[in-house]
C-alpha positions in Angstrom: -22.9 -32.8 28.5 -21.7 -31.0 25.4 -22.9 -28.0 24.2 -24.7 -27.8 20.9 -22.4 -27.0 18.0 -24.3 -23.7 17.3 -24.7 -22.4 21.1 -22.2 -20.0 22.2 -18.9 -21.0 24.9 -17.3 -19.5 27.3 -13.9 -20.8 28.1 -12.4 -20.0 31.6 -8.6 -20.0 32.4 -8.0 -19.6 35.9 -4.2 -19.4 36.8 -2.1 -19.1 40.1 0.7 -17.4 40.1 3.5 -15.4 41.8 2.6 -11.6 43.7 5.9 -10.3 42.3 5.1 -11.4 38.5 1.6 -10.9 38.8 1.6 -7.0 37.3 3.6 -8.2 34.3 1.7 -11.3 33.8 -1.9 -9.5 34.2 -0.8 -6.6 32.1 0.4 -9.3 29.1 -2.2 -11.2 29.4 -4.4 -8.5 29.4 -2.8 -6.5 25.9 -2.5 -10.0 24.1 -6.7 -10.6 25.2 -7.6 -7.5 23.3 -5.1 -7.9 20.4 -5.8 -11.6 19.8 -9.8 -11.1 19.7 -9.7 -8.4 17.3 -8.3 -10.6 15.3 -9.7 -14.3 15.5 -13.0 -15.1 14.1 -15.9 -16.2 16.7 -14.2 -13.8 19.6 -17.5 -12.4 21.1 -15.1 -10.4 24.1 -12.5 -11.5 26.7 -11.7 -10.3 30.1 -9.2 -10.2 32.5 -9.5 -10.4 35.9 -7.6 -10.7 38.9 -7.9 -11.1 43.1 -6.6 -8.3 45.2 -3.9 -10.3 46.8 -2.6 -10.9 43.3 -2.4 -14.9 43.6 -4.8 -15.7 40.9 -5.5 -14.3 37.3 -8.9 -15.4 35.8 -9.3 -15.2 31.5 -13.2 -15.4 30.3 -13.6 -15.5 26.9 -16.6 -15.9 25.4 -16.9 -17.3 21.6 -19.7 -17.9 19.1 -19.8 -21.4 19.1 -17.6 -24.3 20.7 -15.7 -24.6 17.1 -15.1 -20.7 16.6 -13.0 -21.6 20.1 -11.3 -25.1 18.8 -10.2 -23.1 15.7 -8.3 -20.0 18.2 -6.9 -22.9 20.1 -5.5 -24.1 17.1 -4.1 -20.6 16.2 -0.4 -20.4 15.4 -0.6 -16.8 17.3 -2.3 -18.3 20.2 -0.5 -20.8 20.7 2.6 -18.6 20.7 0.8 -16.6 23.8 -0.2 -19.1 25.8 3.3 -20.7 25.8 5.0 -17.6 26.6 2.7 -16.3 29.3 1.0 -19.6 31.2 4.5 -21.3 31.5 4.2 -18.0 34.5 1.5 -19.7 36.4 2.1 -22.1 39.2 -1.2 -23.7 38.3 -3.6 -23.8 35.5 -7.4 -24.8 35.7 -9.1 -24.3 32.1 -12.4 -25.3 31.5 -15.8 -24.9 28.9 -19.2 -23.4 29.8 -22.9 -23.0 28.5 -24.7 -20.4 29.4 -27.5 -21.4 32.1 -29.4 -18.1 31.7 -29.4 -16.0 28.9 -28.4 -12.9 29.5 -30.4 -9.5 28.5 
């Protein structure tokens, strides 16, 4: 099921990758995340996190609505990033959520 137009998304990028380019990949990933959602509209926050045995990088971003996300993945400057820095990942998992419970 799709969520309304109007509710707010998160989008969740989970990637594999190597232990010896997981520092550099985490660390880009992690300066282009705060970079990138100063700067496109609908950005509510992204994180970065990743396991201890450095096999696996998780992105959560969470955006306004599900078109204030189809717009950044659109994003010339986006694109650019996600290029340059998943073409390091051994695997890629990417998917949309709702939130279930509201947070506060």
């Amino acid at each position: 099921m799709t969520p309304p137009l109007t509710d707010p998304v998160v989008h969740v990028v989970i990637m594999d990758v190597d232990a010896e380019t997981y520092d550099r990949v985490a660390q880009e990933l992690a300066d282009e995340a705060q970079r990138l959602a100063a700067k496109i509209p609908g950005a509510r926050g992204i994180e970065v996190l990743g396991t201890e045995d450095k096999s696996r990088i998780m992105i959560s971003s969470e955006w306004d609505d599900i078109n204030s996300w189809a717009h950044a993945e659109w994003n010339s400057e986006m694109q650019a990033v996600v290029l340059r820095i998943f073409g390091s990942a051994t695997t890629i998992q990417a998917k949309i959520y709702k939130h279930i419970i509201a947070r506060g």
